[in-house]
Structures are given as structure tokens and as C-alpha cells.
N, C-alpha and C positions, 0 to 999 in steps of 0.2 A: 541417139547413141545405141551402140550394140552389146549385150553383154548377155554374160550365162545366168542362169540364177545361181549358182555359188558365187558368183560374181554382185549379184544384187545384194545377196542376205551378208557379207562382205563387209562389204560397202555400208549398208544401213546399221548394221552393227555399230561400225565405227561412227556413224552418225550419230545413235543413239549413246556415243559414248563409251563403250566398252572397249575397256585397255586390255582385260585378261577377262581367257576363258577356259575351262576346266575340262577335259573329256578325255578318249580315247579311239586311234581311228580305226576305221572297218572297212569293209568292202562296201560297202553301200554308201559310204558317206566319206571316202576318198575323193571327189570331187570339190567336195568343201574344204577340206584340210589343203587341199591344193592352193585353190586361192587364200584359204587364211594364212598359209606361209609367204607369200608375197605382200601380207598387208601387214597395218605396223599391230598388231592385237596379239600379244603375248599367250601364247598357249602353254598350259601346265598340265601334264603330260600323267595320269594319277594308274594306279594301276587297279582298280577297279570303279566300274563305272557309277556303282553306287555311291562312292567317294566322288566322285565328279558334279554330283547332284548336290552332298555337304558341303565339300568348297564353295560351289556359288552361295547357297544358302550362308556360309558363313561371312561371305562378300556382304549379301543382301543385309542379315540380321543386324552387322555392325554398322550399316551404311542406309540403311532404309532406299535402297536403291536398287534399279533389277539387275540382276546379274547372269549372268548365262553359261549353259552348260552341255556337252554334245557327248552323243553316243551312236553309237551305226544299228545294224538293223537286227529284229531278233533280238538273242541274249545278251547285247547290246544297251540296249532301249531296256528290256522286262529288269536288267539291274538295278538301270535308273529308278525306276517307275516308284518303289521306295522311299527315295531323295523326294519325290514328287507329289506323294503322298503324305511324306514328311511335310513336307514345303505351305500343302492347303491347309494339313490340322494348325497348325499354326501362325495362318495368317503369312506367308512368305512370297516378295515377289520375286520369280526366275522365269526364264524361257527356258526349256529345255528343246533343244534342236535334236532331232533324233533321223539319223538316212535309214531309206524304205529301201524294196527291190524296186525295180522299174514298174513303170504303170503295168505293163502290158502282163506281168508275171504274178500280181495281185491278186491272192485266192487261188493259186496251183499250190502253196504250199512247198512253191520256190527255199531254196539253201537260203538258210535265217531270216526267212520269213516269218512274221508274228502281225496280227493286228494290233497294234502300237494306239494309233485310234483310238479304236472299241475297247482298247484293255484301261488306259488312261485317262476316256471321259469322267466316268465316277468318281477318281480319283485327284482330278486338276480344277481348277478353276475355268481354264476352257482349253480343249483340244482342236487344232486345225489340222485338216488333209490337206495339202497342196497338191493342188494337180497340173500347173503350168507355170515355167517362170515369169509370169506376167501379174498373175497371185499374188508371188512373192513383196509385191511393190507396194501393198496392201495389208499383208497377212502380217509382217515384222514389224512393221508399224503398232497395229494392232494387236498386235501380241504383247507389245512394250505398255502399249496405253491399260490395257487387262489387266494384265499383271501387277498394275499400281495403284490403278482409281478404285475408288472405293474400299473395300474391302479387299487387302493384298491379296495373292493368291497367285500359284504356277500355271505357264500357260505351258502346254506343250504344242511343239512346232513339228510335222511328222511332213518329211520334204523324200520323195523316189529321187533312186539314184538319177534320171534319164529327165527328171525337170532340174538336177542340178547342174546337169550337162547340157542341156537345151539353152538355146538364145535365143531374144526376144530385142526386140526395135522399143525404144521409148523417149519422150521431149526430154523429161527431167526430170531429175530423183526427186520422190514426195519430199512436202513440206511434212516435216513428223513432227514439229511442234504445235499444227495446227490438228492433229489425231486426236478427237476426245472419243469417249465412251458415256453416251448419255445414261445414267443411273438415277437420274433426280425422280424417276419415278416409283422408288425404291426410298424416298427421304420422307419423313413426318411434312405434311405438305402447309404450306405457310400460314394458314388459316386455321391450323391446331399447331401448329407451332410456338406461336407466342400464348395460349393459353395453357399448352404442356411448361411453358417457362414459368409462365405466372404462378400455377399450379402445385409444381417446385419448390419455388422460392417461397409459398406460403408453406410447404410441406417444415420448410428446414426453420423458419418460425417457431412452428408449433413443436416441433423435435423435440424431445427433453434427451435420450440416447440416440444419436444420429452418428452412424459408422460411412465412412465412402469404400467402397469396395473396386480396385482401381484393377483393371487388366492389361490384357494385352494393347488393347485401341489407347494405354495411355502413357503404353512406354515409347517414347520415341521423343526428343528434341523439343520440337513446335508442339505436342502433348504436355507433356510433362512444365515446361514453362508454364503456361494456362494454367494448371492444375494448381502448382506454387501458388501462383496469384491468390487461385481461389482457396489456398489455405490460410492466406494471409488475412484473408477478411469474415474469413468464418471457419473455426479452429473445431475439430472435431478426427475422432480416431481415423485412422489410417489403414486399409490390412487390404492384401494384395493377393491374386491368383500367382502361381509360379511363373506366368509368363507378365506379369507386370513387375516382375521384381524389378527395382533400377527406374522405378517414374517416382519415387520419393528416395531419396536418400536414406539410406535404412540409418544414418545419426539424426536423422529428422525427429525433432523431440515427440511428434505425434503418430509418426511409424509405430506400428505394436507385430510386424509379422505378416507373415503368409497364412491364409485361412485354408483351411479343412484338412485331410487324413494325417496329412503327416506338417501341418501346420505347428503355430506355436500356440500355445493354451489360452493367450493373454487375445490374441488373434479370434480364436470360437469364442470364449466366450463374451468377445463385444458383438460379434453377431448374433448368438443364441440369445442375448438380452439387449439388442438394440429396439427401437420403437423406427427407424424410418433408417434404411438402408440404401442408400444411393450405390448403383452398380452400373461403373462409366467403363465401355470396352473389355466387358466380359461376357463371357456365355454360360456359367455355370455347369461348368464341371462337374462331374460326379466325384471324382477326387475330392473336389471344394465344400460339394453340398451333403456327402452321403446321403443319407432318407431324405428325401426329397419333401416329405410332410412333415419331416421334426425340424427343417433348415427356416435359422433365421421366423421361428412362432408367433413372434410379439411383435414383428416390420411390416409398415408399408415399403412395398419396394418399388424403388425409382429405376427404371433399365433407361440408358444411355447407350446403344449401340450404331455401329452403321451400317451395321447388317439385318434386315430386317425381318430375317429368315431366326434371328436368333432369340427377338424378342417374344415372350410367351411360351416358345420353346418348351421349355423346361419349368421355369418358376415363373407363375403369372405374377404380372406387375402393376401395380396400381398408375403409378406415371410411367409412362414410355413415350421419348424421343427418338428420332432414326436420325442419324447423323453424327458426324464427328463429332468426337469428344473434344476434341481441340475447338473448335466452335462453339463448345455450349456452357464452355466455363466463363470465359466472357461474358457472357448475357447475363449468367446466373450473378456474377460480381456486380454487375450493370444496376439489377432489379434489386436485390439485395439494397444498392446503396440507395435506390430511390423508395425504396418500400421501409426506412430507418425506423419511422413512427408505430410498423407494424411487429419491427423486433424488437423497438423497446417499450411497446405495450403489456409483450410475454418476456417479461426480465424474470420470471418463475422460472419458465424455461432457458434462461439465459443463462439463470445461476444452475438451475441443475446438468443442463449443459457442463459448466466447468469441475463441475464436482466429478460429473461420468468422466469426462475426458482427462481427469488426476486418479480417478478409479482403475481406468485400464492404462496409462501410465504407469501407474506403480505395480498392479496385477504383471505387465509386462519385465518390469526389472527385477521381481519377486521371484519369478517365475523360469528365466531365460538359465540356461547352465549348458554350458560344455559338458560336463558331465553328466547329462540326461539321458539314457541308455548306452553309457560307457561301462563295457567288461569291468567284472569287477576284479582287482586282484591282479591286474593282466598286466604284464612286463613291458606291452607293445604299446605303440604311438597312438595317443588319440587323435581319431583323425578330425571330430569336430576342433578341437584345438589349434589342430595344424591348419585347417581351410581359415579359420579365423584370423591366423594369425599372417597369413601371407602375403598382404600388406605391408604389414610390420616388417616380414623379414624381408621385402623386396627393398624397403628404405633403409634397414639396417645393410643392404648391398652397395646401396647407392641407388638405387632408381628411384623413380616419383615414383606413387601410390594410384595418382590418377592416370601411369603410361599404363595400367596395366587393365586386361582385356582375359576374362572369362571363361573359358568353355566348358561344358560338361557332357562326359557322356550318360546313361540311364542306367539306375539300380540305388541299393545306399549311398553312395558319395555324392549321388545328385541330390538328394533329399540333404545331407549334410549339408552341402554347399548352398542349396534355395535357403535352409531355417539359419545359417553362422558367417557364410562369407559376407562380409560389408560391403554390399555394392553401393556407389554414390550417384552413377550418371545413367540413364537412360542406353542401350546397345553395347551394354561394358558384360553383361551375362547371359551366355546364350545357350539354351540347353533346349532338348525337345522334348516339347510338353506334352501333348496331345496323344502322339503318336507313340511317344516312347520308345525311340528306336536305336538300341544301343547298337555301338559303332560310329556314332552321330561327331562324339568331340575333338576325335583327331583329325580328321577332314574339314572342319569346320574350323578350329583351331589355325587350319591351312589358308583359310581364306581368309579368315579373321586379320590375320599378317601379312596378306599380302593385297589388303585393304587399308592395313593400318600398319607400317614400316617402324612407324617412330614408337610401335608398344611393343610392350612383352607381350605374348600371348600364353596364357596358361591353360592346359588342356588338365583338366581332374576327370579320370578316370579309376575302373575297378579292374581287376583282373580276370573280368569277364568279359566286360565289354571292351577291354583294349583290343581284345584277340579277335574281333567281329573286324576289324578294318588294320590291324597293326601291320599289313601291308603297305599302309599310306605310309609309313616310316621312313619307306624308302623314297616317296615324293619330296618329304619333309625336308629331307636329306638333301636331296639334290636341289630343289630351292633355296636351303640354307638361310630357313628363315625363323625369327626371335621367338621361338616358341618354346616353353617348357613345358612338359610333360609327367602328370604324377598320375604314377599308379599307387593306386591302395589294394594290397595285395594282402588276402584273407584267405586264398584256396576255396571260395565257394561262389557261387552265385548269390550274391548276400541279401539281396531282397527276397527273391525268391525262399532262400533259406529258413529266415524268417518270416517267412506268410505261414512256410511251412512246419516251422516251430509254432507259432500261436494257431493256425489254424487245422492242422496237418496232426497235432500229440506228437509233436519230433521226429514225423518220417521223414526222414530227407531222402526223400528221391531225387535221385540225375541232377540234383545241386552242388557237393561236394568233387572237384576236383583230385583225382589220384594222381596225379602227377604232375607237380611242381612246376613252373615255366623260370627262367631264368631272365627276367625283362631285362637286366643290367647288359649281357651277353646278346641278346639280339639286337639291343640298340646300338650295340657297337657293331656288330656286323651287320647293319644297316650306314654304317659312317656316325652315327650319333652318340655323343659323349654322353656317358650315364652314369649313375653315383646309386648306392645302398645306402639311404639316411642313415642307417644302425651303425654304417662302418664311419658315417663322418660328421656330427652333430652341428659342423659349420656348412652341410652341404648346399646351402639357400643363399651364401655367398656365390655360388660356381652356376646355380641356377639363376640368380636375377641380376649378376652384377652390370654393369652397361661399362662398362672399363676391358673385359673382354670382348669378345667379336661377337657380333649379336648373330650367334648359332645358335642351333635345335639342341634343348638338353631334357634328358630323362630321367624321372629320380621314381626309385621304389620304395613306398613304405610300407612294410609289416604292422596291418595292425589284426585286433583277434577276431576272430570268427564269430565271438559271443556278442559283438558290439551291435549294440539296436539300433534301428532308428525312429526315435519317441518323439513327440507323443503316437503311437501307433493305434491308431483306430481300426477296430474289427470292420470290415466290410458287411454293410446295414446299419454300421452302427455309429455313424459319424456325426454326432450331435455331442452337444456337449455332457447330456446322462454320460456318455459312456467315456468322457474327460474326468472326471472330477473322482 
């Protein structure tokens, strides 16, 4: 058969499954858009291409699946690259397909020209050049298998306009299900494997304070089930990186919180006084760890990753495994129950076990307030209150509790939302961790929904970071999909604001806002129905009910500029000295 390579990359698209894909077209990668209009793949039409890059991610993050996203050549692509960078800090599988100029124009510094390539390597998980449609038969294949094995991550696909136009003779479209990417050489190799197990399991024996510190490798479905198991047969504190939030059920009676800066108190200090620290799919943060010599004093630490580039990294580890976390809770249950005689030889440890794990239990419930750097005196809405609460008020509308789906953009309400929303399920909260790249929730929000039909989608942002992508409103719009939208609207850059209060003597530089935005007024002149909580105290009837038409709605809340987000740890000074 004969065909072009827009025609292949097409084609294997829909092979690999992709129903919708997010971008914008250009002169360089109008070849492609050509054929994607004649194939059945829903294109969602964003108005910046950075937003093209969150939509898939938002596909990805709710769905654990790769999702794909296009942009043309030049300013193009370099918007993207963002998304794409977003995409690696945190573990995210996408292809981002991005049109070149033609081969032959490559290095003249041809009209929106950019090395896309060269700019993109350091920042993806792997970049490919295509230089023939014959590549391509290959290259998407490969790009899908990348993207997913092992440790997630963005691939990026860099295709000239002149190999999308080109054709190429071939027998038969690859088999894509037979594509692996061999990594095993990158795993704890079998031979210290079951000795890292053994090793382990005699560790959490001897444990009298034993915390599991759960990440990102443990939020997902087939993770988080495994994890359960292994909470059921050996009980012990719970506390999470902001990207594992949602692999225990924060009503899980042994959850205590998200650990480090802007963690919960009951959360440090089971780390700062644990004896043996299990840390399954995380890489330790600095966010997590602050002083890297004061973190976690009195732990042996157990690293679980499957990345093996991350163990040692940062905090040496007495046991380390390479490999899924999903894989290694099982074994650990396995030995556990054949090693009985050696846990109930140490029932000293057993009982002081119980005792720690009612100790941070209760530290947790003593501890935890909506009220924890709430304005004081202040007329306006608490916003930890209200994240907490919106659950409650999606089912006071009629909706279930569990149709409802996440998003955040970066600054204070992210930090509210990681320490107060109750998430229950694994891919229900999706925020960007690593990278921190406000702009992130309303494009993601987009794809969340249109990955997930049958939920609300909630996008919690600030009125800082709404205005970094509130262009997408108008996508929002025209998809006409379940999405609400809250801004918290304070007039400042509220993190920022604050670093600059505790650490700044109150300069607020180029933080404070002079001029007001009116978010209610432009999301109507976007086509979006929007509400001023202040003017209507039932307005979470009109935002979550499923009895009206499941449209994009916007609601702004006022709340005060003085509102903190606690516990806040000085940067240096993230141990628990500088808690207490």
C-alpha cells in the first residue's frame, strides 16, 4: 500500500487508540491536519498551544494513558515545550507531534524555524527527528511504547512538513502491540532482588516507628489497590508527596497528610521521629525534605522506585528496590505472612508499633483546622473551608461525590487544596507538582472532561494563575463540557505575596494587583455562565447540579489577601525544629 506519512501517523494514531487530540494548526503541519480531518479522531481546537500540551496531560493524568497533542513549527512548538516539560517533572505520558519546515530548509533559519529537537531533548523523556515517511512506521509506535513503559514521561515527535507530504510503499501497518522498550536493564536484577525483599520485611519487624511515604509511582489504580492490601496486613502511618495525594483515601484512618513545607504537622512529624521509612514512588523533593541533613534523623530509609536514576539521588537509602511499586507490595504481603514467627518474636515492637501509629492518629486530629492561617477578623470566605467542603455541596446539588474530578492550578489554592480537599480515588487530583506551572488547571480541567463525560470537573484556581491560560475559556466554551471553575480571588499573587511577607519584611514587590479583573463578565463574554458567591450563598446548587445541562460554569470567590497557607516553613528550614 501507498500512503503519505500524515497519512501513516493518521492511521497509527487511531490504532493506538486516540479518539481526541488537542492543538493548533500552522503552516508546517497542515499536512497533518489534513488527513486528521478525514479520520474519525476528534480534534479540540485550544487557543494556545501551551493549553494543547494540558489538555492531553489532563487526558493522561485521569486516565493513566497516552494522550497526544500537536502544534506547527517555531512559536508553535516552543509554547508547547512547557506542557512538555510540565509533562516529564511529573511523570506524564504524551506525544507531542510538532511540524518542522521541510528537510532541505533545516538551519537557514527559514520562517518559524526553531530547533524543536535540540530545544526539547533535556526537557522530554525522549525526542525523535523524522526524516522519512518510512520512520514514521516506527517512530509512533515507539513513541507510544516511551511514553508509558517504565517510568511515564513525554515523548516528543518533530515530523518536516515535506516527510508529511511524501509517500512511501509498505506490506502492512506494524504490529504496535508487539513494540516494547527493553528497561529491565534499569530494574534491581533478580539476584538482589529477593534479598532487597527479605531485607525489607525483616526491616518492618524490627520497626517500632515505621511511616510509608507513598508518591507519585503509587497513585494510579493497579498501585494503589496493592498498597491497600499491604495496609491491611501491616498497619502503620501513612503521609504522601503532593503527587501521591489520592493512592490512600485521605478518610483512610491511617492517612495523617502530605509531608514537608507546606504539609500537615501530624505528617513531619511522623517522619522527623520515625525509625524506618519506606518511600514507594517518590524522589524526594525538596518541597518534601527541606535540609536534606535534618530530614527524617532517626530512619532507615527504604527507596522503592522505578526509576533508578532517582535512588540515592538525593537521600541515601539503606534498602533500595528498582521496580514498580505495584509489584513489590505483593511480595512484601507474601514474606510478611511466611516470616509470622519473626514478627511475633518482636511483639515489643508490635505493641509499640500500635501505640506510634494511635500517637500520630491523634497528633493528626489535634492538629488538622480549616482555620490554620485563616485572616483573622476577615468578612471574606474561607477558602480552606470551601475546598473542603465541595463534596458536601456537590451532593447537597444532587451529584455523587465520587463523579467529581480535581484540578488545580499553582499558588495558595493549590497548597489549600493538596492539605483540605478529600480526595478518595487514585487520578481524581490533578495539579503540577514539580514544575509548578500556573496556567496548568483550566486546560487540564479540559481534558479531564473530556476523558471523563459522566464527571464534573472542577478546576480551583487563583486569580493569578486563571489569567496565565483564561484564554482556554473560550475552548471550554465551545466543547461545552461539565466543568466548574473557581477562582479565589484575593488581588495578589498569594504565594508569592507571602514568601514575601515572612521572608521579604513585607515588600511586596510586583505581587499586588492594581487593577481588579472582573472574572464573572468575562466568562460570560466567553459564553460561560458565572456567579459571585457573595451575591448568592446557594451558588453550588447552579455549579454542581446534574439536573441542568452539564455546562462549563464559573464561580468567584473573594476571599482576604492576609490568608496564609500554614504550616509554612522558611526555606532551610523544613524539619520539624522549625514546626513545633
Amino acid at each position: 500500500m501507498k500512503k503519505t506519512g500524515s497519512e501513516i501517523i493518521v492511521k497509527l494514531l487511531e490504532m493506538e487508540g486516540i479518539s481526541v487530540v488537542s492543538g493548533i494548526p500552522g503552516g508546517s503541519i497542515l499536512p497533518l491536519y489534513d488527513a486528521l480531518a478525514k479520520s474519525s479522531i476528534r480534534h479540540v481546537l485550544v487557543r494556545h498551544e501551551q493549553a494543547a500540551g494540558f489538555i492531553a496531560q489532563g487526558m493522561a493524568r485521569s486516565t493513566g494513558k497516552v494522550a497526544v497533542c500537536f502544534a506547527t513549527s517555531g512559536p508553535g512548538a516552543m509554547n508547547l515545550l512547557t506542557a512538555v516539560a510540565d509533562a516529564r517533572s511529573d511523570s506524564v505520558p504524551i506525544v507531542a507531534i510538532t511540524g518542522q519546515v521541510n528537510t532541505s530548509l533545516i538551519g537557514t533559519d527559514a520562517f518559524q524555524e526553531a530547533d524543536t529537537f535540540g530545544l526539547s531533548f533535556p526537557i522530554a523523556k525522549h525526542s525523535i527527528m523524522v526524516k522519512s515517511p518510512e520512520e514514521l512506521l516506527t517512530a509512533i509506535p515507539e513513541a507510544f511504547a516511551i511514553a508509558v513503559n517504565g517510568r511515564p514521561g513525554p515523548v516528543l515527535v518533530d515530523v518536516p512538513r515535506d516527510v508529511q507530504t511524501s509517500s512511501c510503499e509498505f506490506d502492512s501497518w506494524p504490529d504496535i502491540a508487539s513494540v516494547t522498550i527493553h528497561d529491565i536493564r534499569f530494574h534491581t536484577p533478580p539476584s538482589e532482588y529477593a534479598s532487597s525483599m527479605d531485607r525489607i520485611t525483616d526491616a518492618l519487624a524490627e520497626a517500632r516507628r515505621p511511616v510509608l511515604f507513598c508518591g507519585g509511582g503509587c497513585n494510579s489504580e493497579a498501585a494503589a489497590k496493592e498498597l491497600q492490601k499491604f495496609l491491611k496486613s501491616y498497619r502503620l502511618p501513612v503521609v504522601t508527596s503532593l503527587m501521591g495525594i489520592g493512592c490512600v483515601p485521605s478518610s483512610f484512618e491511617m492517612f495523617v497528610g502530605m509531608v514537608g513545607m507546606h504539609g500537615s504537622y501530624a505528617a513531619n512529624v511522623a517522619m522527623h521521629d520515625a525509625d524506618l521509612v519506606i518511600a514507594a514512588g517518590v524522589r524526594f523533593d525538596d518541597r518534601a525534605t527541606g535540609v536534606v541533613s535534618k530530614f527524617c534523623p532517626k530512619a532507615r530509609i527504604v527507596h522503592i522506585d522505578i526509576d533508578a536514576a532517582e535512588v540515592d539521588k538525593i537521600v541515601d537509602a539503606d534498602i533500595s528496590v528498582v521496580a514498580d511499586v505495584g509489584s513489590v507490595f505483593p511480595i512484601l504481603v507474601q514474606l510478611a505472612s511466611r516470616k509470622q514467627e519473626l514478627f511475633a518474636s518482636n511483639w515489643q515492637n508490635a505493641e509499640a508499633r500500635a501505640v506510634w501509629l494511635e500517637k500520630i492518629i491523634r497528633l493528626k486530629t489535634e492538629t488538622f483546622s480549616t482555620l490554620c492561617g485563616a485572616a483573622k477578623k476577615s468578612s471574606y470566605d474561607n477558602p480552606r473551608e470551601c475546598i473542603a467542603s465541595i463534596p458536601l455541596l456537590a451532593e447537597k446539588a444532587g451529584m455523587r461525590r465520587d463523579k467529581l474530578i480535581v484540578t488545580t492550578d499553582v499558588g495558595q489554592h493549590q497548597m489549600w487544596a493538596a492539605q483540605y480537599y478529600p480526595v478518595e480515588k487514585p487520578r481524581t487530583f490533578l495539579t503540577s507538582g514539580s514544575l509548578g506551572t500556573m496556567g496548568f488547571g483550566l486546560p487540564a480541567a479540559i481534558g479531564a472532561s473530556l476523558s471523563h463525560p459522566e464527571c464534573r470537573v472542577v478546576c480551583l484556581s487563583g486569580d493569578g494563575s486563571i489569567l496565565m491560560n483564561i484564554q482556554e475559556l473560550a475552548t471550554l466554551s465551545e466543547q461545552n463540557l461539565a466543568v466548574t471553575v473557581i477562582v479565589f480571588d484575593n488581588g495578589t499573587l498569594g504565594m508569592v505575596y507571602q514568601q514575601q511577607k515572612y521572608l521579604f519584611n513585607g515588600s511586596y514587590a510586583a505581587s499586588e494587583f492594581s487593577r481588579r479583573v472582573d472574572f464573572v463578565k468575562i466568562a460570560e463574554g466567553f459564553g460561560i455562565e458565572a456567579i459571585d458567591a457573595a451575591k448568592d450563598e446557594k451558588w453550588y446548587e447552579k455549579a454542581f447540579s446534574p439536573k441542568r445541562e452539564r455546562k462549563p460554569f464559573l464561580v468567584r470567590i473573594e476571599i482576604d489577601s492576609a490568608e496564609d497557607v500554614l504550616p509554612f516553613v522558611l526555606p532551610g528550614k523544613a524539619n520539624i525544629d522549625s514546626l513545633r
